[in-house]
N, C-alpha and C positions, 0 to 999 in steps of 0.2 A: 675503567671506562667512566664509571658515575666521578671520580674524582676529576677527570680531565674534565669534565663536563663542568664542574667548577667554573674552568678557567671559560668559558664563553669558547668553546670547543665545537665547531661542528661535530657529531657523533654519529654512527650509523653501525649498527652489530648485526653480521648476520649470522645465523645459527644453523646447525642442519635439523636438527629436528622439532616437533613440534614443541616442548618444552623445552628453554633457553637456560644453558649451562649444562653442560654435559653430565658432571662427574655430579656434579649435587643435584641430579634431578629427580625429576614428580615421574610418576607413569598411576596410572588410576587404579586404586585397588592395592597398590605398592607404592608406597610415596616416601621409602626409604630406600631405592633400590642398588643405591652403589654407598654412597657414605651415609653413615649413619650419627655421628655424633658434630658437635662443633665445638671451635674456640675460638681464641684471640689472640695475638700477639702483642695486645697491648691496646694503646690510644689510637692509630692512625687506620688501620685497614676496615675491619670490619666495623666497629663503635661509629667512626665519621660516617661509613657510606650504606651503613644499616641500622637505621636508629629504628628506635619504635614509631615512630609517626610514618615510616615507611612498609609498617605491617609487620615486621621482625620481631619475633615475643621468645625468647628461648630458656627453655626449662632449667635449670640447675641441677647436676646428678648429687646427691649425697646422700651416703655414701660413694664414693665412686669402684668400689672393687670390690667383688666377693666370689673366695674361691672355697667351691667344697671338696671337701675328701672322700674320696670315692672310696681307699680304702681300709678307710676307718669304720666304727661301728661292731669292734667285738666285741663279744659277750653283752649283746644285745642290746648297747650303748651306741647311741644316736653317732652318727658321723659328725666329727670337728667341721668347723669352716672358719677363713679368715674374713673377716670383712675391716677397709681401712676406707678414710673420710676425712673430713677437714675434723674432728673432735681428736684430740689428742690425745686424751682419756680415755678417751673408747677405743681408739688404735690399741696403745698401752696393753689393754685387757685384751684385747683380742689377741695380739701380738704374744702374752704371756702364756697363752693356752700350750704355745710351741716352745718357747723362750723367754725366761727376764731378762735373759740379758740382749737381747735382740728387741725386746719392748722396752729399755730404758736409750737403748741406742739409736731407734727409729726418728725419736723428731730432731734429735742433732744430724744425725743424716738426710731428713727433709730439711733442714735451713742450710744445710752443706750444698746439695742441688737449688735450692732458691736461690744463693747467695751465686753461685756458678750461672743459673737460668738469668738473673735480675743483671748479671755484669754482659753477657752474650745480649740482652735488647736492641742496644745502637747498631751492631750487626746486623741484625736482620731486618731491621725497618729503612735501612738505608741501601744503596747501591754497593757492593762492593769494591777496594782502592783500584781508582783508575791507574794499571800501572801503564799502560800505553801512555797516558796525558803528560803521567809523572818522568816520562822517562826519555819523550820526546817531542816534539814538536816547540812553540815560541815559548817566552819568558811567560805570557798571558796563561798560556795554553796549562803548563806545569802551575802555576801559580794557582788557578780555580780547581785544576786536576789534585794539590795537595789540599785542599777541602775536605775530599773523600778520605784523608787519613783518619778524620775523626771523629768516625765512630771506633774507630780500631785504640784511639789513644783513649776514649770514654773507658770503654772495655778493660784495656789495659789499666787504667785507675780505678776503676771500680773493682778488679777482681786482686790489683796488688800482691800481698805475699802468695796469696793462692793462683797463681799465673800456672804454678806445675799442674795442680791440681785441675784446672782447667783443660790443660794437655792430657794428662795423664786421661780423663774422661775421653775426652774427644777420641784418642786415639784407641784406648787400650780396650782388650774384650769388657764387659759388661760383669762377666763374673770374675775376674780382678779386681774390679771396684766392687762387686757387692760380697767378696767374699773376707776382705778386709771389715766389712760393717758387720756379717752376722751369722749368724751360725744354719738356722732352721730353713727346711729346705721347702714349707711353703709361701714362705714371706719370700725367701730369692727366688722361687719360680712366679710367681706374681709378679713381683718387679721385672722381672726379665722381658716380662711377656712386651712391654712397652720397648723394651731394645730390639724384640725383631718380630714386631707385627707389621707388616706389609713387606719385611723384608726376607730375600731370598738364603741368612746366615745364621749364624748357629750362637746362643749367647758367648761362647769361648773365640769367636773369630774376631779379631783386631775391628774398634770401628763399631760397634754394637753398642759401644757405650754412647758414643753420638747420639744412636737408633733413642735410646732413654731420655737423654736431657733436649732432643727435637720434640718430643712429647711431652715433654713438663715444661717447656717454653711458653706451652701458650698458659694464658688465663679468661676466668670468665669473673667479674664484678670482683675485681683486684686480688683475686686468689690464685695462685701459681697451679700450676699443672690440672685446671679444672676444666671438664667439660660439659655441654649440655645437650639437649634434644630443643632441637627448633618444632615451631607450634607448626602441626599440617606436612612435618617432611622436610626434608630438607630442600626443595623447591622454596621453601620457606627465602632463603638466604637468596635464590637467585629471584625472586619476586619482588624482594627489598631492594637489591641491588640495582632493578628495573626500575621500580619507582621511585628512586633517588637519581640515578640517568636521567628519566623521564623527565623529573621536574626542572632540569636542568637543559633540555634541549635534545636532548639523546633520542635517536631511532630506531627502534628494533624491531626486527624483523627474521621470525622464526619462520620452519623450515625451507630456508633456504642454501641449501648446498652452493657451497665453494669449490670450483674447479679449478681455481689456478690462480694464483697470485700473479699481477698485474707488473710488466717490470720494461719499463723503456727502453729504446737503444742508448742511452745514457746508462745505462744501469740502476732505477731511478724508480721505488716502487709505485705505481700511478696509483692502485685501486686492484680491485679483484672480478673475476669471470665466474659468473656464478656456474650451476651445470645444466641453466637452460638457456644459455648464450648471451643471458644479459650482462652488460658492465657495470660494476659500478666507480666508479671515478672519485681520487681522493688522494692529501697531500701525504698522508702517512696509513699504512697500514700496521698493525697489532696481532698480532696471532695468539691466539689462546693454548694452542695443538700443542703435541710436545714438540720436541726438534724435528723427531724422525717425520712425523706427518707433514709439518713446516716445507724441514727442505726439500723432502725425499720425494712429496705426493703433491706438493702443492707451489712452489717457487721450478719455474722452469731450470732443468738441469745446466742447459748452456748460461744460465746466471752466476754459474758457482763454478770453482776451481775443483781441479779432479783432486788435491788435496783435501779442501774442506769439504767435500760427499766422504771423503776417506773418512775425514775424523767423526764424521755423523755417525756412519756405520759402527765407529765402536764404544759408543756412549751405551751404557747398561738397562735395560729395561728389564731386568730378568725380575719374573713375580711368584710366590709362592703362593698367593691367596685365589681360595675359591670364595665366592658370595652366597651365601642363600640365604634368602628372605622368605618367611614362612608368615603364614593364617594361621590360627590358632582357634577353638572358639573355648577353650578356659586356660585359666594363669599356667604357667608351670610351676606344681607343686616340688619344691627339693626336702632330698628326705633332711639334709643337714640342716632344715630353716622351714620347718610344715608351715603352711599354710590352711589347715584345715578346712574355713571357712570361704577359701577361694579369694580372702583380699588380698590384695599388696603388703608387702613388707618392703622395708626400706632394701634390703639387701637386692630386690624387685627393679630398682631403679638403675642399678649401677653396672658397669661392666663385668657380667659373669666369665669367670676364669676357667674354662671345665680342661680335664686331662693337665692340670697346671698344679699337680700335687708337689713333683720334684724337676731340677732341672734336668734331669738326666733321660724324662718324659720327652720335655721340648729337644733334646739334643737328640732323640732315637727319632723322633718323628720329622728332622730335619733330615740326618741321613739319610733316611730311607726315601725323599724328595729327593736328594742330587745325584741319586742312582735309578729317574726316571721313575718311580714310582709312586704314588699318592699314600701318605703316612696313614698306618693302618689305625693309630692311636693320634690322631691330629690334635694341635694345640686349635682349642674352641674357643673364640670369643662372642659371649653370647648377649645379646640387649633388647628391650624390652620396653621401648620409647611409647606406647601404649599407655603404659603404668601412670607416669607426666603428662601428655599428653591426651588427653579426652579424645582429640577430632581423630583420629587415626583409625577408629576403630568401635564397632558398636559396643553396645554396654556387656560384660561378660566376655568380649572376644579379645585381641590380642594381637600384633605383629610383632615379631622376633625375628630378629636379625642376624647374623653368624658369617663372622670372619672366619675363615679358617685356613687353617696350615698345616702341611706343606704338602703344594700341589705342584706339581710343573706342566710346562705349556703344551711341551709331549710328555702323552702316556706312552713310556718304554719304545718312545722313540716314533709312535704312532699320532693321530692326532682325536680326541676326543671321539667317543660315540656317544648316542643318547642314554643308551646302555651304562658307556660306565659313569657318565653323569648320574644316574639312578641311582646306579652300584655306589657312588661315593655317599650319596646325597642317606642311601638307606643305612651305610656305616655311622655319618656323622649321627642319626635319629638312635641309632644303638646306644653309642657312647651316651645321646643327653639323656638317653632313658634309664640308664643306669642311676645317674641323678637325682633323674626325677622321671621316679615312675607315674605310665598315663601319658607321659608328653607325645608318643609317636600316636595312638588314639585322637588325641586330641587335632594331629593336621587336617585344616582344610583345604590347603593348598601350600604350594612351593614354588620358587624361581630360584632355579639353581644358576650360577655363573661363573665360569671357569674362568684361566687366565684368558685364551682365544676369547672369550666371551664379552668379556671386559674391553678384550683389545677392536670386537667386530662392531658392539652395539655403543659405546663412547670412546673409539676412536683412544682408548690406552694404548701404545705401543707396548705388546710384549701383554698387557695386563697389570700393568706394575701402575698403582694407586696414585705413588709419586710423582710421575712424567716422567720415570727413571729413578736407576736407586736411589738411596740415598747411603750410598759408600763413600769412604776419605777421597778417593779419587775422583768424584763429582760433587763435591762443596764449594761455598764459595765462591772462591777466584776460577775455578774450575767447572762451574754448573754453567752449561752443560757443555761448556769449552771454555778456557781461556779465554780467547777472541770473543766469545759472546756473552762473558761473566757482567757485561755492562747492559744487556736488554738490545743494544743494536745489532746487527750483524752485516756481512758481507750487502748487501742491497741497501742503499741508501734510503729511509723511508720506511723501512722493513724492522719493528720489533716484536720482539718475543716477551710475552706476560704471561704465561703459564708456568705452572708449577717445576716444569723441567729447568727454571730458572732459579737463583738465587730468593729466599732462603730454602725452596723444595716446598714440599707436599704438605697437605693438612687446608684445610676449611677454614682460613682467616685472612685470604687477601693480600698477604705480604707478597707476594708478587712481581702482582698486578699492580700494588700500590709503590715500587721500587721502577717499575716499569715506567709509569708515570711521571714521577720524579724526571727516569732518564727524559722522555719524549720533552717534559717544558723546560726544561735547560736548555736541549736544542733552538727547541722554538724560539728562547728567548734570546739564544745568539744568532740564529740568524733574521 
């Protein structure tokens, strides 16, 4: 939207609730409530349409990982931990505590993903190959439609002899590829953790390795696979993104519910009905929602073909992550990393790894998800945007963050109680107190969110982070259909700029900003 605004765009956003932007938003007292970290994909999404002069200040992690050993620590010997970082030296060492030969192998393996991450860019900042334009319509039509080959021919000269290897990621499980690099089984469970955090599969299932190099995609201040914590929350991003619209002509307009997307007898989207009867009147409409919300709750059914509701229906939303964001009023002490003194340590800053010893951890705490139950030993991702961050949190206190895995949408077929919210929420407090004793003492407060939870209060279908998985079968040419891999859809007027769209999920705009793209070509032909 701030980028249309550019163009001398009339703009008008409406939002449902009182903070604008769903998935990155503020709520007071919690101003990390659903995503917790950010990135980039580069020059065009976020860096153009969130500079600093529009309030955006975000912190840098580094280290970015550290995982401890729970169960390490015999004969009275401090438990090992790994922590890795942009210092390559200190990886090395860390790395060696488990492996030299997994620590001499580790940065050829980082430039191995860089070199894959840095050839995959022109993809994702672009539309994907219009194969409708290419395949039909006038000489004109195919001619500007072969434009969009080339990101793909970028791609393919930038990755050259390594084109398999590129494949081979894309496709193949996550522990294929990391078991070819190394031996130790907390450096692969570490890495893995990035091939199926938000997602509903197992490091061994085909397609996980994707889940890994979607995550080291992005960058923060030219650095591959890094991320950070925005200053105030991550409202932070939708606040810049406002004031950058803003100065551009852009209208917003929070809590105002959308009841139905606006569609002529022509088939012809005009504008949208809010849900207290007002219109508002407009030559294209955007939708942020995922699909399912799009077509299924908000585009009148008799608009669509009983075909295209079919193929809506079986686009994946399926999610394994619960949320909960915690109060704290002191750090958490780890026994692998004391803190005695109650400051910060670098390891403080980064995505803590907990139950991420081996992968055979994250593999039992899967199954035991697809059989309807919540993993009794969940894969914990723990964070701590406090540490960086100042505003978050008075002096001595703390908010802490927790991805965690694997939960499903029904409990054994049932649907959540507040009960076993509790029951889960008082497991996860077990496992981090094992860590770090003190930590469950230390709660002032909790906000637990399930997948339902995710999906009632921002409008996730299913719960799922992404707008939908991110499986081989919805990339691409293929997110979140075929027929809509281009941002348009069946409604003339009618696009799609949310995540459920090509390049998928994560905090960087690629989108929206691909969306965009599609919308002023239009415009500029007709």
């Amino acid at each position: 939207m701030s980028f249309l605004s550019f163009y001398r765009t009339n703009i008008c956003i409406q939002d449902t609730m009182d903070w604008w932007r769903l998935h990155i938003s503020r709520k007071e007292g919690c101003r990390q409530r659903c995503s917790n970290v950010a990135t980039s994909w580069g020059e065009p999404p976020l860096q153009k349409n969130c500079s600093p002069k529009h309030g955006l200040k975000i912190y840098r992690r580094n280290p970015h990982a550290f995982s401890p050993m729970l169960e390490d620590g015999v004969g009275g010997a401090p438990p090992r931990s790994l922590t890795l970082g942009s210092d390559m030296v200190l990886n090395r060492k860390e790395i060696g505590k488990f492996s030299q030969k997994d620590a001499m192998a580790y940065g050829e393996f980082n430039a191995y993903l860089d070199k894959l991450a840095s050839a995959a860019q022109p993809l994702l900042d672009a539309p994907p190959v219009d194969i409708i334009g290419l395949t039909s319509g006038s000489l004109r039509t195919r001619i500007t439609a072969a434009k969009t080959l080339m990101p793909l021919v970028k791609c393919g000269l930038k990755l050259g002899k390594n084109i398999p290897d590129f494949y081979e990621i894309v496709t193949a499980p996550i522990m294929k590829i990391l078991n070819q690099w190394f031996e130790s089984e907390p450096l692969k469970a570490t890495l893995a953790t990035d091939a199926v955090i938000g997602a509903m599969t197992s490091p061994y299932n085909p397609g996980s390795g994707y889940v890994l190099l979607h995550h080291v995609m992005g960058e923060l201040e030219k650095e591959k696979g890094s991320w950070g914590y925005v200053e105030g929350g991550m409202g932070g991003v939708s606040n810049a993104i406002a004031s950058s619209a803003r100065s551009h002509g852009a209208s917003i307009f929070t809590e105002k519910d959308v009841q139905e997307i606006l569609v002529g007898p022509d088939g012809v989207a005009k504008g949208v009905v809010l849900k207290d009867g007002s219109e508002i009147h407009s030559k294209l409409v955007l939708s942020n929602a995922t699909p399912y919300v799009t077509f299924k709750k908000l585009t009148p059914q008799a608009s669509l073909s009983p075909e295209f509701i079919k193929a809506i229906d079986q686009f994946d939303y399926t999610s394994p992550v619960t949320k909960i964001n915690v109060a704290v009023d002191k750090l958490p002490n780890f026994l692998a990393a004391p803190s005695p003194d109650g400051k910060p340590g670098p390891h403080h800053q980064c995505s803590i790894h907990l139950n991420c010893e081996s992968v055979e951890v994250l593999e039992t705490a899967y199954k035991e998800s697809i059989n309807g139950k919540y993993s009794t030993r969940p894969m914990l991702e723990m964070t701590i945007p406090s540490v960086l961050d100042p505003t978050l949190a008075p002096p001595g206190a703390h908010v802490v963050s927790f991805f965690t895995q694997f939960t499903p949408y029904y409990l054994e077929g049932k649907e959540w109680t507040d009960q076993d919210k509790e029951a889960y929420a008082d497991l996860v407090f077990d496992w981090v107190e094992q860590y770090a004793p003190g930590f469950k003492s230390s709660v002032v407060g909790r906000d637990i969110l399930t997948p339902p939870d995710l999906e009632r209060i921002f409008g996730l279908t299913g719960g799922n982070i992404f707008h939908g998985s991110m499986s081989l079968d919805q990339l691409y040419l293929a997110r979140p259909l075929p027929c809509l891999s281009n941002y348009r859809t069946p409604i003339k007027g009618l696009y799609l700029c949310g995540s459920g769209c090509h390049p998928g999920g994560g905090v960087m705009g690629s989108p929206g900003w691909n969306a965009a793209l599609a919308v002023m070509a239009d415009m500029k032909r007709s």
